[in-house]
GUNUPA-186315 format. One line per 2 residues: number of its first residue (from 1); their letters; for each residue x, y, z of N, C-alpha, C. Coordinates in steps of 0.2 Angstrom, whole numbers. Example, Ala and Ser with C-alpha at 12.3 -4.5 7.8 and 13.67 -1.06 7.14 Angstrom:
REM residues 2
1) AS) 66,-28,39,62,-22,39,66,-16,39  64,-11,35,68,-5,36,64,0,39
REM end
This chain:
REM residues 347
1) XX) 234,206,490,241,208,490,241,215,493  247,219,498,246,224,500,248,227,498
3) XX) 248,234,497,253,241,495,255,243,501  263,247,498,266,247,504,267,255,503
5) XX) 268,261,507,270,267,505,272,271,508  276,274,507,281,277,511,281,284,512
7) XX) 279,289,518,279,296,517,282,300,522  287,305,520,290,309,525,283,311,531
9) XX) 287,310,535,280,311,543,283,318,545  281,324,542,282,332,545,277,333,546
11) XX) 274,340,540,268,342,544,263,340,538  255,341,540,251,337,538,250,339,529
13) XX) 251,344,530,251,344,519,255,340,517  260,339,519,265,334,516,262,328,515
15) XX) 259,325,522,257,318,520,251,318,515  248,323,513,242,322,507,248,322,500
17) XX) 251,327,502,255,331,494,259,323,493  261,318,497,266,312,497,262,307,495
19) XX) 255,307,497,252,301,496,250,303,491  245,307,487,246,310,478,249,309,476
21) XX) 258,307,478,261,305,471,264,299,472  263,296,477,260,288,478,255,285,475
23) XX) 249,287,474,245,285,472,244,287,465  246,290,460,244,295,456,243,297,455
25) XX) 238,304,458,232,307,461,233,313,461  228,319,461,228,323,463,226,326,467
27) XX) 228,331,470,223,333,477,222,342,478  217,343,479,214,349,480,218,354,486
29) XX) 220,360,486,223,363,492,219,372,489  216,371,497,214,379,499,213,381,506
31) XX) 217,386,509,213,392,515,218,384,520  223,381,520,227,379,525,223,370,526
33) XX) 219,369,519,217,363,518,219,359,512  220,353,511,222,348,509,216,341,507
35) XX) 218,339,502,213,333,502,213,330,493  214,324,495,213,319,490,209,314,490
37) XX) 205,311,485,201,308,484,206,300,483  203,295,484,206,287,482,204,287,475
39) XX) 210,285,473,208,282,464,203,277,465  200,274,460,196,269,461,197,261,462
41) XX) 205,261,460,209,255,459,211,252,466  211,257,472,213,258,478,208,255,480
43) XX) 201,260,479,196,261,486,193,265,484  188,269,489,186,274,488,186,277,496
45) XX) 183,286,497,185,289,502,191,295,501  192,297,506,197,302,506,201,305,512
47) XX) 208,306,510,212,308,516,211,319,516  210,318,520,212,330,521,213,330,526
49) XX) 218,337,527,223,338,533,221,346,533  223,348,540,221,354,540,228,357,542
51) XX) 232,364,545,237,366,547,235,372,549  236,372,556,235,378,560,240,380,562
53) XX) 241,387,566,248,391,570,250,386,576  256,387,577,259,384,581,259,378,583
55) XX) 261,374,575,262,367,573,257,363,576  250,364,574,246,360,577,242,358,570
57) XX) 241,354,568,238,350,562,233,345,562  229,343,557,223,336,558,224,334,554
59) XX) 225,326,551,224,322,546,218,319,549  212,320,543,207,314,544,206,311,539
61) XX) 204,306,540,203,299,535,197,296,535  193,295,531,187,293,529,186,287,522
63) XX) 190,281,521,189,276,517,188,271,516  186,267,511,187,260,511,192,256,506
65) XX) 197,253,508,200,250,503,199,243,501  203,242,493,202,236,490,209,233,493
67) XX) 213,236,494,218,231,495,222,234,501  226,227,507,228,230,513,235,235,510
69) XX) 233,240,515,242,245,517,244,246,520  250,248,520,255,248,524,258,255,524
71) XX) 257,257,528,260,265,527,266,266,531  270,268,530,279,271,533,278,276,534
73) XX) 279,279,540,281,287,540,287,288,544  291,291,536,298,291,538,298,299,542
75) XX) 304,299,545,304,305,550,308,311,544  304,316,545,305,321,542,310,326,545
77) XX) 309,331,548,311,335,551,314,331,559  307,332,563,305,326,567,297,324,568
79) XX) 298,319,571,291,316,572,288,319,576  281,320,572,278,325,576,273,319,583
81) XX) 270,322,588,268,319,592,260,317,589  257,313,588,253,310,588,247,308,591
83) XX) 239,311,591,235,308,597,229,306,592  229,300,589,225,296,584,218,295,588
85) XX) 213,295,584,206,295,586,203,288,583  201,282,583,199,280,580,190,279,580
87) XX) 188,283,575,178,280,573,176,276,570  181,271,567,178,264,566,180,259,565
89) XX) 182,255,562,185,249,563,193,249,564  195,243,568,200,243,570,207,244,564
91) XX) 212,246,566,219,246,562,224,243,568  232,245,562,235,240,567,243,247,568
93) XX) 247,246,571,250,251,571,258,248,575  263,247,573,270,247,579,276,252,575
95) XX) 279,252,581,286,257,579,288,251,574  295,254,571,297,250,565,301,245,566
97) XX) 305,246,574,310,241,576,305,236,580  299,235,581,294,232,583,293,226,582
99) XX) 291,220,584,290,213,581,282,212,580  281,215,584,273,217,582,267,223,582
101) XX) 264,220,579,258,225,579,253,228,583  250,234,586,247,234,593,240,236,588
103) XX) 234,233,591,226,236,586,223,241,589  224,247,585,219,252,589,212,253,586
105) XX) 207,250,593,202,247,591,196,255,591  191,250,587,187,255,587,184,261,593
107) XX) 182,267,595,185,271,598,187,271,603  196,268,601,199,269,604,205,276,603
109) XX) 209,278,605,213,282,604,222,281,607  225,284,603,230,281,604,235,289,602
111) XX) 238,291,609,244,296,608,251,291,607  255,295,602,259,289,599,267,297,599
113) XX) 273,295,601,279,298,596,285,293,597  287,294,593,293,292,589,300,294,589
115) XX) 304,289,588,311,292,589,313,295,581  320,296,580,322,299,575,325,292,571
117) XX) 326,286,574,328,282,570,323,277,570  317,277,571,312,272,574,305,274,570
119) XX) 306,273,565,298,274,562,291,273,564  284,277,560,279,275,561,278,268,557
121) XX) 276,262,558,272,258,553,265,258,553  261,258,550,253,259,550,251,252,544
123) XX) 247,248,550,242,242,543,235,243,543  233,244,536,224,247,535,224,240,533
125) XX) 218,237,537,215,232,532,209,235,527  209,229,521,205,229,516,197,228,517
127) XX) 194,231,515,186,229,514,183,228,522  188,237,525,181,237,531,184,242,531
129) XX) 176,249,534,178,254,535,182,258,539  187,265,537,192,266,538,189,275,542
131) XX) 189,277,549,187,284,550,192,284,554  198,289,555,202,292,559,203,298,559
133) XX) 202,302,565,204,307,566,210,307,570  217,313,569,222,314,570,228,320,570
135) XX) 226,322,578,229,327,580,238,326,578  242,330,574,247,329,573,249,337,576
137) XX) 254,334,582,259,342,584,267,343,584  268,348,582,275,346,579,277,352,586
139) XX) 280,348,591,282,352,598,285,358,599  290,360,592,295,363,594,294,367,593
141) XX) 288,370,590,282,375,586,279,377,593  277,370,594,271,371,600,272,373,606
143) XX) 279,373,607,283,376,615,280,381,617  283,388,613,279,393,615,272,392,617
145) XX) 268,390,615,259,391,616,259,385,624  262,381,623,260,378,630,264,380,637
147) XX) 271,382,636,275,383,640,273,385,647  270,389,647,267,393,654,263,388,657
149) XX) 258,384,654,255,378,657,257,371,658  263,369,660,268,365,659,268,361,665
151) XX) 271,367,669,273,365,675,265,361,679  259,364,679,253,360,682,250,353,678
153) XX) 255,352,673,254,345,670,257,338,673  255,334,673,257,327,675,264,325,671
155) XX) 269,322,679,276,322,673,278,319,670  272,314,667,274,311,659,271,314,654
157) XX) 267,320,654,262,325,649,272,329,649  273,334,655,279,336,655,283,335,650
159) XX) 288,328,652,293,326,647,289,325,639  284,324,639,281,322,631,281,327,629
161) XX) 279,334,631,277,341,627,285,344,628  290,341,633,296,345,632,301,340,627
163) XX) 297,335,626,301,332,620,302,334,613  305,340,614,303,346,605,309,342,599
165) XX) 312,338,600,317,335,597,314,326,595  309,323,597,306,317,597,312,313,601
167) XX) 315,312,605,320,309,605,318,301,609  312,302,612,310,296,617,302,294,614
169) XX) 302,287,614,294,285,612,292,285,618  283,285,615,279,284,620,274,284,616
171) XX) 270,277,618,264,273,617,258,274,622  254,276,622,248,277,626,240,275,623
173) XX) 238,270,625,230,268,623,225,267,626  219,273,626,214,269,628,207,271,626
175) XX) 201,271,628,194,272,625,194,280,625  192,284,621,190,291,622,187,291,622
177) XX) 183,298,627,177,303,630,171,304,625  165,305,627,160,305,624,160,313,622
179) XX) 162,316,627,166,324,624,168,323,617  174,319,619,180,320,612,174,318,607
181) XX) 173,314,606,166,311,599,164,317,597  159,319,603,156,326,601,161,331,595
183) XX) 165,333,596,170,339,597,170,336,589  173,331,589,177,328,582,171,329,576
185) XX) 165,325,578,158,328,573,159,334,570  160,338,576,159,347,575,163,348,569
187) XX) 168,347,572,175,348,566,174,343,560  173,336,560,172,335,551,166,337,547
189) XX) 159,340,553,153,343,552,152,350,548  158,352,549,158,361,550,157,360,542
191) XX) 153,369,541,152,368,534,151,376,532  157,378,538,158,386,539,163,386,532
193) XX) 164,394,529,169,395,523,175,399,528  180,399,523,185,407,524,190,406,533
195) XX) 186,411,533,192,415,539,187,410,545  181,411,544,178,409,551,177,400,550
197) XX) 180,397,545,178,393,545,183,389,548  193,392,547,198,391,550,197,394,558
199) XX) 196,399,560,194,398,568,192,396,570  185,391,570,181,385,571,185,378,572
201) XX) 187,379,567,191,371,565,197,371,571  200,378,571,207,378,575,204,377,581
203) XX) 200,380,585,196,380,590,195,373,595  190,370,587,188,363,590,195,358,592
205) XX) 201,362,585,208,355,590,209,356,594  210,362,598,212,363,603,205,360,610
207) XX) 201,361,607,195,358,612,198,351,614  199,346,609,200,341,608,205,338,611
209) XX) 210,342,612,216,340,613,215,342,623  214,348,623,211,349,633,210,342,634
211) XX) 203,341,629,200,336,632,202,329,635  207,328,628,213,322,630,216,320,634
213) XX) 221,328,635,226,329,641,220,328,649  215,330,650,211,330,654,208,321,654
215) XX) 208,317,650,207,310,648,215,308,652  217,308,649,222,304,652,225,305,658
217) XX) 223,311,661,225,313,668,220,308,672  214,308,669,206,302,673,210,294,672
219) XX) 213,293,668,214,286,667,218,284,673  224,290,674,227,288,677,222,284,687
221) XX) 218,287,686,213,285,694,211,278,690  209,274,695,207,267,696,201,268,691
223) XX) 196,262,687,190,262,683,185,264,688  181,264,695,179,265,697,179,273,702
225) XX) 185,277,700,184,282,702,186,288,696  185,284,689,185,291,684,179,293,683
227) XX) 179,299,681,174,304,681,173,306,673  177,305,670,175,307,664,172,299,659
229) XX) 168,301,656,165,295,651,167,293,648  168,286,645,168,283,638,166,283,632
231) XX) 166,284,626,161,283,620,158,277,621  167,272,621,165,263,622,157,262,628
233) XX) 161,267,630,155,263,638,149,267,638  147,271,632,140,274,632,137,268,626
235) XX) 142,264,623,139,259,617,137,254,623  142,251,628,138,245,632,133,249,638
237) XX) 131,254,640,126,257,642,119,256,638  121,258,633,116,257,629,113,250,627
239) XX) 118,246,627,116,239,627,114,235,632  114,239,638,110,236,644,105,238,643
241) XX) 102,245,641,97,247,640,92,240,635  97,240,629,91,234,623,89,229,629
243) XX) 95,226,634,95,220,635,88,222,640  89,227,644,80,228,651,76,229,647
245) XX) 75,232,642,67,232,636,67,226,634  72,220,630,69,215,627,68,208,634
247) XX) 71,211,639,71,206,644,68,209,650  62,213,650,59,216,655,57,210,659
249) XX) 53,206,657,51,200,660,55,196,666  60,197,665,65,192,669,73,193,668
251) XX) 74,199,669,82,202,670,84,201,676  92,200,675,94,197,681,95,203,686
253) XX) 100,201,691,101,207,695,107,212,690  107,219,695,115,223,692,119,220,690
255) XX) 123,215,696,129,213,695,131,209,689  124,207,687,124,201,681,125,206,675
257) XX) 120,209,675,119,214,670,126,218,667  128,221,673,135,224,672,140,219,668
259) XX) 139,212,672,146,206,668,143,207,661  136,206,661,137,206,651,138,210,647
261) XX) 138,216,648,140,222,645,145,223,646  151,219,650,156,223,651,158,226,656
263) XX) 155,231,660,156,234,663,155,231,671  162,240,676,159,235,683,154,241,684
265) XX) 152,239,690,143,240,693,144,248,693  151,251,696,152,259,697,149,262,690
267) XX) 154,258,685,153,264,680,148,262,677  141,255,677,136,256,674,131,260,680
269) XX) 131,262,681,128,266,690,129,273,685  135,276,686,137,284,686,135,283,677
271) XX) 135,281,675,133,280,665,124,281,664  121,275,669,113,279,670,112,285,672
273) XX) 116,287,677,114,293,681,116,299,675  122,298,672,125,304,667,119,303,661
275) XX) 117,300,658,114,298,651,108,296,654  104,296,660,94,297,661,94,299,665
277) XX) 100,301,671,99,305,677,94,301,682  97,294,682,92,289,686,98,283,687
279) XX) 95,279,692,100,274,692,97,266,688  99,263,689,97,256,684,91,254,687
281) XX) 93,251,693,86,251,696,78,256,694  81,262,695,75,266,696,72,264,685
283) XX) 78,265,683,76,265,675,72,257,677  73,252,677,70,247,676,65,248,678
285) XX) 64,251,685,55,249,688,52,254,682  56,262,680,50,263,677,48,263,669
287) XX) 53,259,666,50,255,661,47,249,662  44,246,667,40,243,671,36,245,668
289) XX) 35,250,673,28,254,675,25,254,668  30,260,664,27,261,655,25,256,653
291) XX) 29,249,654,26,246,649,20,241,650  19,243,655,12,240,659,8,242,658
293) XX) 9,251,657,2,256,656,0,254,649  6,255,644,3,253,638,-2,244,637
295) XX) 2,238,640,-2,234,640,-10,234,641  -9,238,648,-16,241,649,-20,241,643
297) XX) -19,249,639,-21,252,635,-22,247,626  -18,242,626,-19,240,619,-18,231,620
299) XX) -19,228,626,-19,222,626,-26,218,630  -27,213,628,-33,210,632,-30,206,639
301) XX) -23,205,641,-21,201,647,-25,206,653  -28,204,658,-27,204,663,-22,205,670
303) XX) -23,210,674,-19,215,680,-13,209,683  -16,203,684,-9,198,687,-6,198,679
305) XX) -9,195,674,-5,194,669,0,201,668  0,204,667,2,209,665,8,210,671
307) XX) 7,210,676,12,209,681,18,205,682  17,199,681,20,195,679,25,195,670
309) XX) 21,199,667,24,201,659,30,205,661  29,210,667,33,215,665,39,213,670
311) XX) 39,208,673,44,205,679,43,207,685  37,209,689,35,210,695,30,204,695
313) XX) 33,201,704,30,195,706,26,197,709  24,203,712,18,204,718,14,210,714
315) XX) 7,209,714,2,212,713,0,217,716  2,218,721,2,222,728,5,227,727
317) XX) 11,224,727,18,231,724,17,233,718  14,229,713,15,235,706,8,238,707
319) XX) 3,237,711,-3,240,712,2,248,714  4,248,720,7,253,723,14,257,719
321) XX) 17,255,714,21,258,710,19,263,706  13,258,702,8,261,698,4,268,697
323) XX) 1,267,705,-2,271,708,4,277,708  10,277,711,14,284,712,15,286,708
325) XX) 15,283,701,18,284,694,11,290,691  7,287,691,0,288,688,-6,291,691
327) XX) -5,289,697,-11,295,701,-16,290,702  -18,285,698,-23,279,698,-21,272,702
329) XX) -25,267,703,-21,260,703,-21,258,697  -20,251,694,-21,247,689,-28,248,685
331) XX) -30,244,692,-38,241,689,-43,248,690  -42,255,692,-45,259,691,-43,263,683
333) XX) -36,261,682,-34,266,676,-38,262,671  -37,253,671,-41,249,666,-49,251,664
335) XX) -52,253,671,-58,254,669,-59,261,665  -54,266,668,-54,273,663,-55,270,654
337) XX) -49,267,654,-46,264,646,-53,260,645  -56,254,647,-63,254,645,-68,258,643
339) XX) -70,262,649,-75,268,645,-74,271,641  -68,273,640,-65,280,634,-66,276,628
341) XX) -65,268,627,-67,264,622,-73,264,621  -76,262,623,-84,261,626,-88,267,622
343) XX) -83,273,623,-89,280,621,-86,281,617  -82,278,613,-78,283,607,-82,278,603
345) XX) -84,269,602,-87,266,597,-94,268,598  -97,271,606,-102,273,605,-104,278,601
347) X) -100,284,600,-99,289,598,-100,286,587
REM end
């Protein structure tokens, strides 16, 4: 069975102070911070917000529920603009006149605002983890601090930030920056006190949010010609990676490699270059190579076998790879590797 609860959507102490007397809970506030713990009847985890100058705010959320919810966030003053982070499992989200629900998937992010008669609706499911990070700006506040940098903005970032009234929606979703990750750790990391610990935090939103405005300016170019990274796309990077180590022997080409991960050949290309500073190829030959030397060094197979183990068809060529790597050929390193045995059991 789901709970359903309802909270004025103004600035971010509100939604903690709203859902504490939803829940029937109490919740902690010091130095422009907020935070309630889950009853135990709910879930466990916890929601804290932070509020900074010139209506810029964070609600992050870190829990696990027993039961699905459904959050409303009725329009307070006005809807603040919203740029949702998500670090782990998916949720669901539609305005309120909506027929359905859109899933902001695991790091995904999602800028979101609202009309004056068109609510947030938000669904948590049950019995999987909850982590969202959540830039909340309340525009009309925020005019002053952006106003001068307006005009070099793209002209739907323009109308978004000159919407000080909420009057027009606007949905936006896609993977965020390996940047953004970073930034957001910093900020629920931080374990500064007082004064310096709100200049750090304020800092990191504002990092966060460059970062975004600068993210969605990239999306806008074709997949093949953005520049800025994925999170998503460092988890299938990495997954090509398991796949050349557990299938050194017999990996297919790029193009294959890429379809299975997902990705096209551009962005697994600039992904090895940015994260080994090498391109796939090159990473391939030289986990090769390593994992040749080590066979060497700890197995009884033989220079073709070995060859053939590590997915090189010619003996001639991994002679000569070997050699550039190492300084030695094969069958001269093997015999170093035997003597050094030789005199150490002699020894």
């Amino acid at each position: 069975m789901r709970k359903k609860i309802e909270i004025k959507d103004h600035n971010v102490s509100n939604i903690v102070v709203e859902l504490s007397k939803s829940l029937g809970v109490n919740y902690d506030k010091s130095d422009h911070e907020c935070c309630l713990k889950l009853p135990d009847e709910f879930g466990s985890g916890y929601v804290r917000s932070f509020q900074f100058d010139f209506g810029i705010g964070v609600v992050e959320t870190d829990y696990l529920l027993k039961k699905d919810f459904h959050f409303e966030l009725k329009k307070g003053v006005v809807h603040p603009l919203k740029i949702i982070f998500n670090r782990e499992s998916g949720f669901y989200h539609k305005f309120e006149d909506d027929d359905e629900f859109q899933e902001v998937r695991r790091l995904e992010n999602a800028m979101i605002s609202s009309t004056p008669k068109n609510n947030h609706v938000f669904k948590i499911p049950a019995d999987t983890p909850i982590c969202i990070f959540s830039l909340e700006i309340d525009r009309k506040k925020f005019e002053q601090k952006i106003e001068s940098f307006l005009p070099d903005m793209n002209e739907d970032l323009i109308g978004l930030f000159r919407d000080v009234n909420g009057i027009n929606q606007f949905f936006y979703k896609k993977y965020y920056s390996l940047e953004i990750s970073k930034f957001i750790s910093e900020f629920t990391e931080c374990e500064l006190t007082g004064f310096m610990r709100y200049v750090y935090l304020e800092g990191k939103a504002y990092e966060i949010l460059t970062h975004q405005l600068k993210q969605y300016l990239d999306d806008l170019n074709e997949p093949e010609k953005r520049i800025i990274l994925r999170q998503a796309t460092i988890e299938s990077i990495e997954e090509a990676v398991s796949i050349i180590r557990d299938e050194i022997d017999s990996i297919g080409n790029i193009p294959n490699l890429a379809q299975r991960v997902g990705l096209n050949q551009n962005t697994l290309q600039n992904g090895f270059k940015h994260l080994y500073k090498t391109s796939v190829n090159e990473y391939i030959t030289n986990y090769r190579i390593e994992t040749a030397k080590d066979l060497l060094e700890s197995s009884n197979l033989n220079i073709t076998e070995i060859t053939y183990k590590v997915g090189i068809n010619s003996r001639s060529y991994f002679a000569k790879l070997f050699k550039k790597r190492f300084g030695v050929n094969p069958k001269q390193y093997l015999n170093q590797v035997r003597n050094k045995d030789q005199g150490t059991q002699s020894a």
